[in-house]
C-alpha positions as MATLAB code, in Angstrom:
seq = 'XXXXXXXXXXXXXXXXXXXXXXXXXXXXXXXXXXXXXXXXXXXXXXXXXXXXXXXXXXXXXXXXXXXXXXXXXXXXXXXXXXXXXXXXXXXXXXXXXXXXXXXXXXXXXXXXXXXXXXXXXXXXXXXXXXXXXXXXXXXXXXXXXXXXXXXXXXXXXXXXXXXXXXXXXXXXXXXXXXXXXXXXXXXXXXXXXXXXXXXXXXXXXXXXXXXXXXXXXXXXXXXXXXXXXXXXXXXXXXXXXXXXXXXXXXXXXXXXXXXXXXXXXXXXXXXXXXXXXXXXXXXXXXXXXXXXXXXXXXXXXXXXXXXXXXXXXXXXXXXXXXXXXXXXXXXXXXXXXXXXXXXXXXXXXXXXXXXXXXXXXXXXXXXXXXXXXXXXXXXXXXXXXXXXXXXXXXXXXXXXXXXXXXXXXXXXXXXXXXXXXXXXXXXXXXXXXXXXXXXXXXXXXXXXXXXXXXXXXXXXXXXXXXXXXXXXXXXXXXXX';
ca = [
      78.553  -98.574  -64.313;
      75.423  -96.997  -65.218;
      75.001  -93.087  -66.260;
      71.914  -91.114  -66.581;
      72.182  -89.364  -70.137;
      68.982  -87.375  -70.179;
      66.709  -89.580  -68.422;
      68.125  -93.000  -70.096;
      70.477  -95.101  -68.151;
      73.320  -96.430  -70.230;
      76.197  -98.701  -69.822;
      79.814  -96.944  -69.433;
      82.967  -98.286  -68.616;
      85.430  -95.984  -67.117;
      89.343  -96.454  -66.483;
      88.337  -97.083  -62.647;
      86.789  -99.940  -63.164;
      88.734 -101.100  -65.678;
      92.543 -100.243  -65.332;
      95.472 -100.607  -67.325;
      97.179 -103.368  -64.940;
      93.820 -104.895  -65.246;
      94.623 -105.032  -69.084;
      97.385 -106.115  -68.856;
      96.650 -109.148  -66.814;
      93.832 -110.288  -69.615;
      95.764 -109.276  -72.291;
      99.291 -110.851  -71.107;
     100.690 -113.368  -73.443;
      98.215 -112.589  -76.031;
      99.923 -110.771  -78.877;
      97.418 -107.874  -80.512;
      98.830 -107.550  -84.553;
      97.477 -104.058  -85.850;
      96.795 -104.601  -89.324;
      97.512 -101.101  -91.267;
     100.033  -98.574  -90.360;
      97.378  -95.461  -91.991;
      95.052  -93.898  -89.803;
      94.131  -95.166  -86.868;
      96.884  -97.835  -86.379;
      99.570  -95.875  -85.647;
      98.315  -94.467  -82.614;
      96.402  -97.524  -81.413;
      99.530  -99.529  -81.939;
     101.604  -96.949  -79.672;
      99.471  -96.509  -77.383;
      98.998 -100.300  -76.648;
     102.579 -100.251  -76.404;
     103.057  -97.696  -74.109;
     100.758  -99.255  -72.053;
     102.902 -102.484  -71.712;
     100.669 -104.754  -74.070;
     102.352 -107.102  -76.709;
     101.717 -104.961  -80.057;
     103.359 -106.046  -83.876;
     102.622 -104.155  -86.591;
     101.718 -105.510  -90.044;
     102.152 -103.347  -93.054;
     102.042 -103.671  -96.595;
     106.408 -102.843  -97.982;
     104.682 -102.961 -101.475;
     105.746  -99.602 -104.088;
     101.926  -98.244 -103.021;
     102.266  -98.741  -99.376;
     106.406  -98.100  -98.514;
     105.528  -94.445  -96.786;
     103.274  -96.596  -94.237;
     106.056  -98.996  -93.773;
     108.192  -96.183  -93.550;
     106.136  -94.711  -90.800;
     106.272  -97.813  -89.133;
     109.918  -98.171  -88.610;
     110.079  -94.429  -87.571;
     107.548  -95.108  -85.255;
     110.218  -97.140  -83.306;
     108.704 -100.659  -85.002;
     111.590 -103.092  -85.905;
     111.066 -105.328  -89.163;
     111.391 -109.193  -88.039;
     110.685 -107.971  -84.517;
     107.992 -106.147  -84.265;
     107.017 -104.951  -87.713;
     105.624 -107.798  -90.217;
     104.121 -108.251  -93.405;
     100.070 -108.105  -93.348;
     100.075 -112.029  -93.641;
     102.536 -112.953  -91.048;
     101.689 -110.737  -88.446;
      97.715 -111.824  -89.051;
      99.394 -115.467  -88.545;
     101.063 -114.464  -85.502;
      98.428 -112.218  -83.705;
      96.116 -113.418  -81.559;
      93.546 -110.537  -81.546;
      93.515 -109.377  -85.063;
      92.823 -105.594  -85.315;
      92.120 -104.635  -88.512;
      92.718 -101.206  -89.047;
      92.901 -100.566  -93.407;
      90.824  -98.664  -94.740;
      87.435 -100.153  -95.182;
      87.460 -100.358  -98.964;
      91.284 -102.440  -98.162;
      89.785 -104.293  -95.834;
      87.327 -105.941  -98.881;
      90.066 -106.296 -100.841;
      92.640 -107.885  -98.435;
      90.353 -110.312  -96.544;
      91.314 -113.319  -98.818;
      94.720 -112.845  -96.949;
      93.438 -112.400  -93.739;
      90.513 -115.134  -93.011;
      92.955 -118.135  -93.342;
      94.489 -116.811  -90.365;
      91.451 -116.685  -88.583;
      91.562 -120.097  -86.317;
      90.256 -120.917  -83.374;
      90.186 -118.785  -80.287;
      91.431 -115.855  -82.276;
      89.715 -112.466  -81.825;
      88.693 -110.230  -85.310;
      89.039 -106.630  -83.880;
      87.327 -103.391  -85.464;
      87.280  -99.487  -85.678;
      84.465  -99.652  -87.738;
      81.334 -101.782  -88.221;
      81.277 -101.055  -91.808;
      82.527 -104.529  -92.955;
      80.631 -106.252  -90.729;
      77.048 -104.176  -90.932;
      77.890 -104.241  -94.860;
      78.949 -107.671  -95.464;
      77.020 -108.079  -98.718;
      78.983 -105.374 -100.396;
      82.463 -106.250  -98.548;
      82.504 -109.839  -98.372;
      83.840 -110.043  -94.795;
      82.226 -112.747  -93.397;
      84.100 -114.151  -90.268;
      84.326 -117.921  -89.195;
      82.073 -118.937  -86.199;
      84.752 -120.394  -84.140;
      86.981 -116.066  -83.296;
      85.632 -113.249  -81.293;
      83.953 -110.438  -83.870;
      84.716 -107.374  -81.523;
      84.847 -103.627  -82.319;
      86.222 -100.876  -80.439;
      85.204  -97.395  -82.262;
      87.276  -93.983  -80.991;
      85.682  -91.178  -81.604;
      87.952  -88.915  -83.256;
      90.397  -89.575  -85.944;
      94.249  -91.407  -85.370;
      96.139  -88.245  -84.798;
      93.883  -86.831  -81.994;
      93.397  -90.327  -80.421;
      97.461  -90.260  -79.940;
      97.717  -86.686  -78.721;
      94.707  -86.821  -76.383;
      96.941  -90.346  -74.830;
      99.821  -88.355  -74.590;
      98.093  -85.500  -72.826;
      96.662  -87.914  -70.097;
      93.144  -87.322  -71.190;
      91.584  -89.931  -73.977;
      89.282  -90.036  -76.494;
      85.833  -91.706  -75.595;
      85.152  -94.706  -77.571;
      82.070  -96.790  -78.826;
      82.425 -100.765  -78.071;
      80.508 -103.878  -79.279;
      80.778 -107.345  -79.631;
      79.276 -108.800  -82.531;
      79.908 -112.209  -82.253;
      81.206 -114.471  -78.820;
      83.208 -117.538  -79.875;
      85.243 -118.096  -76.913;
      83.055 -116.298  -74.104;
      85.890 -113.962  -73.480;
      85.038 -111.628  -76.099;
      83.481 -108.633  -73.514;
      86.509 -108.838  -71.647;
      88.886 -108.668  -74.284;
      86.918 -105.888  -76.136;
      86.946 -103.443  -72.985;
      90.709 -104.013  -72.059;
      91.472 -103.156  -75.406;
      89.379 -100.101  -75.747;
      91.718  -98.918  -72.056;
      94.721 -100.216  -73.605;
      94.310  -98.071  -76.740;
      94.330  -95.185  -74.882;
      90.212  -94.426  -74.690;
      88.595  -91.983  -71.750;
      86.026  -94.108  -71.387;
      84.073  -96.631  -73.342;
      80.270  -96.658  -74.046;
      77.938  -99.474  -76.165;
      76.750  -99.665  -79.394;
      76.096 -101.900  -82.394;
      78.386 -102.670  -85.373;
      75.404 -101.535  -87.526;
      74.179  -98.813  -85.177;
      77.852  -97.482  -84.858;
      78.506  -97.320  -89.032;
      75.017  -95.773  -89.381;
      76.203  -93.018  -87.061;
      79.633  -92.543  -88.063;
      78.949  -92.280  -92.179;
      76.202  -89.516  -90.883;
      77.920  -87.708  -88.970;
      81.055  -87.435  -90.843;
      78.966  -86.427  -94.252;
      77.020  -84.186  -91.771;
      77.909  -82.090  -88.587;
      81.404  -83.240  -88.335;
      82.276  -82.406  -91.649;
      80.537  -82.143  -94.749;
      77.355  -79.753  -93.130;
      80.523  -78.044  -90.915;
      82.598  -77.077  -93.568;
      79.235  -75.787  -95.911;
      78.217  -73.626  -92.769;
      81.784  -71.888  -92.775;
      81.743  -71.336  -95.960;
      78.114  -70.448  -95.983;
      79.112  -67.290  -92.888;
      82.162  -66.512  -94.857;
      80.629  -65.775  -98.354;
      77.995  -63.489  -96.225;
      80.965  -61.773  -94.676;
      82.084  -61.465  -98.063;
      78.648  -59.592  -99.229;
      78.919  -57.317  -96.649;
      82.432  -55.563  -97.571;
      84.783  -57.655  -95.618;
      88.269  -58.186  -97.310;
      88.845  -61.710  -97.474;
      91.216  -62.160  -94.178;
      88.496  -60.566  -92.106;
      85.789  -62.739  -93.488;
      87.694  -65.926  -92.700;
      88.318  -64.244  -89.383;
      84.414  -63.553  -88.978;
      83.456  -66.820  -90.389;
      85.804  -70.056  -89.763;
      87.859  -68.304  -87.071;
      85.130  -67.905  -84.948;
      83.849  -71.982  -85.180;
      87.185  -72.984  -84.533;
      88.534  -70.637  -81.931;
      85.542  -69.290  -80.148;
      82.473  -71.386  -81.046;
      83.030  -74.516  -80.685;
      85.783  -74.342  -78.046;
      82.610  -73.032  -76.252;
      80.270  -75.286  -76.647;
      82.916  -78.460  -75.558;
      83.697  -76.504  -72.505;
      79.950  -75.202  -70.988;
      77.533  -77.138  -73.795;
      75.004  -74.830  -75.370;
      74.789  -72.958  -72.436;
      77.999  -70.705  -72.539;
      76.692  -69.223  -75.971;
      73.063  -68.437  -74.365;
      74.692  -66.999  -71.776;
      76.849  -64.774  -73.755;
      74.152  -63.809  -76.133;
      72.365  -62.574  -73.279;
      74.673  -60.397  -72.349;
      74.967  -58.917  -75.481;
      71.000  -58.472  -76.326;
      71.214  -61.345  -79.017;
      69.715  -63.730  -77.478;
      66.603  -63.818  -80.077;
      69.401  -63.932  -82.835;
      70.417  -66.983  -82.113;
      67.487  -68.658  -80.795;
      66.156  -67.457  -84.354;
      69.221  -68.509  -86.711;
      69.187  -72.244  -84.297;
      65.320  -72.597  -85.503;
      66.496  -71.618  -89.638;
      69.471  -74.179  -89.928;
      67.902  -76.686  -88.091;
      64.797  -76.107  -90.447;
      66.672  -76.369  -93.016;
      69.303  -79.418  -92.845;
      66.258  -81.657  -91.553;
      65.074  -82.810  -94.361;
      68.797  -83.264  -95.884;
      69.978  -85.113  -92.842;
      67.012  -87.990  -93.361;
      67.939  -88.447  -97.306;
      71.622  -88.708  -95.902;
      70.435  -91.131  -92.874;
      68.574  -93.161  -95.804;
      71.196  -93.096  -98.100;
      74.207  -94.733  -95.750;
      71.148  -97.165  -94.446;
      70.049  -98.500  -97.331;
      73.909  -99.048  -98.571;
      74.211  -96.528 -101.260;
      76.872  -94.797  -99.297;
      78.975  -97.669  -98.750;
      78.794  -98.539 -102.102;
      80.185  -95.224 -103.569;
      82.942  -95.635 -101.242;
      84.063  -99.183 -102.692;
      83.169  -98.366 -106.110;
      85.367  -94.915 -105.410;
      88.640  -96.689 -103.879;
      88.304  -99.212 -106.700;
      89.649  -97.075 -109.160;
      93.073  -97.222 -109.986;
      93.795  -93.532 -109.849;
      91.729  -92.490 -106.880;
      94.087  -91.285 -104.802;
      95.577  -88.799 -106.910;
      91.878  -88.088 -107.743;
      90.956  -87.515 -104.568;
      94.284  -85.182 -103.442;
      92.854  -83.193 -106.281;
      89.419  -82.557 -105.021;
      91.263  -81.503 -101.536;
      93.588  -79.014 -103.713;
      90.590  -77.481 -105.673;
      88.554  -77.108 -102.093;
      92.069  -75.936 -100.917;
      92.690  -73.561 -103.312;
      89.829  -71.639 -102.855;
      89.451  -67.700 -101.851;
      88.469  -68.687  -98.095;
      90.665  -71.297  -97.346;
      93.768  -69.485  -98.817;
      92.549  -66.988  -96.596;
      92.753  -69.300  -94.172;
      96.472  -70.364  -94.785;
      97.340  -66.600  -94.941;
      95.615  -66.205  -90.911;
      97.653  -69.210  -89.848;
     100.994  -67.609  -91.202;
     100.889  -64.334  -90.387;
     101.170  -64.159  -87.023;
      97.889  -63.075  -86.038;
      96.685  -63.480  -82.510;
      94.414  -66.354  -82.657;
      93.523  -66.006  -78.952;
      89.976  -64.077  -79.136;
      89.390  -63.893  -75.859;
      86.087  -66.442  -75.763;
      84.584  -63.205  -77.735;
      81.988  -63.957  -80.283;
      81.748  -61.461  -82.490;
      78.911  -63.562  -84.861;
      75.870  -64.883  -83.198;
      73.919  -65.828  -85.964;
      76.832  -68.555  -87.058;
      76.506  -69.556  -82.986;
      73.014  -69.877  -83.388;
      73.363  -71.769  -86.501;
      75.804  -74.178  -85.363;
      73.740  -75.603  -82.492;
      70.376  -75.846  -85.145;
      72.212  -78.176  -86.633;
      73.501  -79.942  -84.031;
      69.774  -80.321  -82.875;
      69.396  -81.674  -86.227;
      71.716  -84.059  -86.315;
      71.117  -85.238  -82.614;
      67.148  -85.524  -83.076;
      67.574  -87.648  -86.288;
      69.760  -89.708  -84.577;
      67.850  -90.589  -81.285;
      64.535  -90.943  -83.989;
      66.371  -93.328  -85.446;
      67.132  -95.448  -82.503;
      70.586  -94.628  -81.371;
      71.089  -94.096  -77.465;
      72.096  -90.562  -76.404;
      75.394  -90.962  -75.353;
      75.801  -92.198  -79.189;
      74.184  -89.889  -80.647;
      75.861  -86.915  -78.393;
      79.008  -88.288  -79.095;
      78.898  -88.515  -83.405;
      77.244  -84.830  -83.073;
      79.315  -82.697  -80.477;
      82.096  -84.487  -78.435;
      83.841  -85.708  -81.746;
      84.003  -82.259  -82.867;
      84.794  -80.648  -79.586;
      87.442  -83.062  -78.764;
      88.510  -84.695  -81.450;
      88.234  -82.947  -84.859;
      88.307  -79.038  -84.157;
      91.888  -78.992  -83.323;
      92.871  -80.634  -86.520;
      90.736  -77.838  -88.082;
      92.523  -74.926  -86.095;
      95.497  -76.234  -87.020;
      95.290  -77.296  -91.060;
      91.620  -75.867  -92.169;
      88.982  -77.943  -94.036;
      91.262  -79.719  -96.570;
      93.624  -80.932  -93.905;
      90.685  -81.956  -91.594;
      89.358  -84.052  -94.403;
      92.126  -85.485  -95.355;
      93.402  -86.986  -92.235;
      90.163  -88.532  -92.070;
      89.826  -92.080  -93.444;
      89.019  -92.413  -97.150;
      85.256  -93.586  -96.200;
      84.766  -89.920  -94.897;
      86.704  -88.264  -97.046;
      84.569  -89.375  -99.960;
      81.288  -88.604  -97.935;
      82.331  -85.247  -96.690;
      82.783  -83.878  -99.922;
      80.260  -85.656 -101.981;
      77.722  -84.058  -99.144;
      79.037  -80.675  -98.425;
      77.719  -78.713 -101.620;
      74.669  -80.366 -100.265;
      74.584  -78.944  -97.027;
      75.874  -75.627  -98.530;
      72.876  -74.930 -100.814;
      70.646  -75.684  -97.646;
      73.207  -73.676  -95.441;
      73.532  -70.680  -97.666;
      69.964  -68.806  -97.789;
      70.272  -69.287  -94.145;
      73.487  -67.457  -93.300;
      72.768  -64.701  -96.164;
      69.554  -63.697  -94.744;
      67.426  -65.016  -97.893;
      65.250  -67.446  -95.460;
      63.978  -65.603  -92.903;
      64.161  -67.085  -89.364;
      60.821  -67.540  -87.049;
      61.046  -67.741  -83.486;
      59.291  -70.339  -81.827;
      58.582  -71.158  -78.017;
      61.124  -72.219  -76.401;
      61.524  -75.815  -74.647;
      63.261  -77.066  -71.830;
      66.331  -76.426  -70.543;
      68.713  -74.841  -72.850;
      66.274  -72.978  -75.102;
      66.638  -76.540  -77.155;
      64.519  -76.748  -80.169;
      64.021  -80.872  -80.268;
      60.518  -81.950  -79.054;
      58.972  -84.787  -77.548;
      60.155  -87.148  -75.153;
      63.316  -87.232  -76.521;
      66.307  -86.643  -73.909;
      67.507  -83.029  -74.580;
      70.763  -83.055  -75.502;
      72.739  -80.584  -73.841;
      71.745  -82.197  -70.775;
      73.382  -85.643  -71.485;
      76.396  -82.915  -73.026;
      76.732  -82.633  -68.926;
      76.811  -86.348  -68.469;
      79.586  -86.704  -71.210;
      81.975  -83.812  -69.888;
      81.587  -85.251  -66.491;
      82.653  -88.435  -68.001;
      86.005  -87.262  -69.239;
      88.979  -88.097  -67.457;
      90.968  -84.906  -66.804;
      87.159  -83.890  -65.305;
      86.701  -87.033  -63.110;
      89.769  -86.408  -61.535;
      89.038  -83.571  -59.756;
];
């Protein structure tokens, strides 16, 4: 069907149109091998299965690997059955989804493209092989499907949100139509994996988006704007408990629950109410001033390839990964996220009643949302894209992770590509963030535009508006 996001009509494919019997019908026979038992193939795997499609596994049972072939076999797969090696199953599966990490996927494509025959569908998460062949290599024969479906939101929320009836949206594309099935396969297996409803992109267009948005809004710029608010609280006399309580407590439990419930809206509206209003309009216009220009270096930077390449000269390294746990502990170990770990455990009532107690970290948050959302449409991304890599990921995806385990635990159930980019970019965004938050740079206001007191300009569709076109899209809203 086509949706209105903001004035631009888009194509969207909802589980109406395109149910799971449906799937099941184009998908019988064909057996789907998930390739990588890490991230996001555990829950696509499961949740293919528990929608009654023909799902092996294949994992690496190599020293490095064994706690993902572990996994697998707790996760009910059976070796010889159902679970395989990554060879065999690749020789056995007729869609192909190949779920490693992007830096794996370079390095284990020798094993995969003999298996690559005729008729055979190549399925992504990602388009970062694809859009960044030159660096990774992966160059697929002309005779498969090259297909891509893209959830937005990392493996553990795509499971729980199947579980809870309600789905994560997903991106979709087909990059390359060998057998002139490849639209149909690519939609039944963005329903049977569990998504709320599917909307197009590009394989280059969705990479582009995803490194940005991960390095900014969704993590990197987040996390630097919480820990921008708490070392402010800090200045101002708060213990340490009360600042994380002031600071990331109020993003995660009050914020932006907000926002992904009533869009921009429910924090004017409460503003109001409490006479700051011209607060936050006034800290919206300073952040958003102030990540601009760091959000188009970052845009240019994954563009041109220099991101990409960090990340596969990164995972190259024999120690990374003990490397990288490092960086997590250090970030961990700091004053506010130990504060963090000492809210979570002490009982605390995390419930604040929808109350925000900070505006100017409200007003903040949606600047650079605006930000990140403006760059994006400038760029050429369609709304429902650029809506969705800005707001929805974080609303419904990646802010329960953060309730739940703070910023080192977000990041590092993320996939190693955003891992790395978070927090290579976050000191970034914190030096911009920082002046902002302590009062250093002091905000202007300007007239206000449109609906939603929105700072973006032009003819480009304002974005809390097509943030009413999204939440209308969600299942557990489209079935009342």
């Amino acid at each position: 069907m086509k949706i209105n996001f903001g004035g631009v009509r888009e194509e969207v494919v909802t589980r109406e149109e395109f149910s799971i019997s449906r799937d099941r019908e184009i998908l019988k026979d064909t057996t789907i091998a998930v390739i990588g038992y890490g991230v996001q193939g555990p829950a696509q795997a499961m949740n293919m299965r528990d929608n009654g499609l023909k799902v092996i596994v294949g994992q690496s049972n190599k020293p490095r690997q064994r706690e993902y072939w572990k996994k697998a076999i707790r996760d009910g797969w059976v070796p010889g059955e159902t679970l395989f090696s990554v060879e065999e199953a690749a020789d056995r599966g007729v869609i192909i989804q190949y779920l490693v990490s992007d830096a794996a996927q370079k390095a284990l494509w020798p094993e995969i493209k003999p298996h690559l025959t005729r008729g055979k569908a190549l399925y992504f998460s990602h388009g970062f092989s694809i859009a960044f062949s030159d660096q990774t290599g992966v160059v697929p024969p002309k005779n498969v499907d090259v297909i891509m479906v893209a959830p937005k939101g990392p493996g553990g929320s795509v499971r729980t949100n199947f579980l809870e009836g309600r789905g994560i949206n997903a991106s979709f594309a087909v990059e390359q139509d060998a057998t002139g099935r490849a639209l149909e396969r690519t939609i039944a297996l963005g329903m049977g994996i569990g998504s709320g409803y599917l909307f197009r992109t590009t394989f280059r267009n969705e990479v582009l988006s995803d490194l940005v948005g991960e390095r900014g809004g969704l993590l990197g710029d987040l996390c630097a704007l919480a820990e921008a608010s708490y070392l402010d609280e800090r200045s101002e006399g708060f213990d340490p408990v009360q600042a994380f309580i002031r600071s990331s407590e109020q993003l995660t439990q009050v914020i932006i629950p907000i926002i992904g419930r009533e869009g921009a809206d429910g924090i004017y509206r409460r503003a109001k109410a409490a006479g700051k209003l011209e607060k936050v309009l006034g800290y919206q216009n300073a952040a958003r001033d102030a990540v601009i220009p760091l959000m188009e270096r970052l845009y240019n930077s994954v563009a041109s390839g220099d991101e990409t390449a960090v990340v596969l000269r990164a995972n190259s390294v024999p120690d990374y990964k003990p490397r990288l746990d490092a960086e997590l502990a250090e970030l961990d170990g700091s004053e506010m996220w130990q504060a963090g770990k000492r809210v979570r455990k002490s009982g605390i009532d995390r419930n604040y009643g929808n109350k925000i107690k900070n505006f100017e970290l409200a007003g903040a948050l949606l600047g650079i949302m605006e930000a990140q959302y403006e760059l994006f449409i400038r760029k050429g991304h369609s709304p429902s894209e650029a809506f969705n890599e800005t707001v929805e990921e974080l609303t419904e995806g990646l802010n329960r992770i953060y309730q739940a385990s703070g910023v080192a635990g977000l990041i590092g159930k993320c996939s190693t590509t955003a891992q790395r980019g978070a927090l290579d970019w976050n000191p970034k965004f914190y030096r911009a963030l920082a002046p902002v938050l302590t009062g250093q740079v002091k905000y202007s206001q300007r007239k206000r535009v449109g609906k939603n007191y929105t700072t973006i300009r032009g003819d480009i569709p304002n974005i809390w508006v097509v943030g009413e076109a999204v939440r209308a899209l969600r299942p557990e809203n489209r079935k009342k």
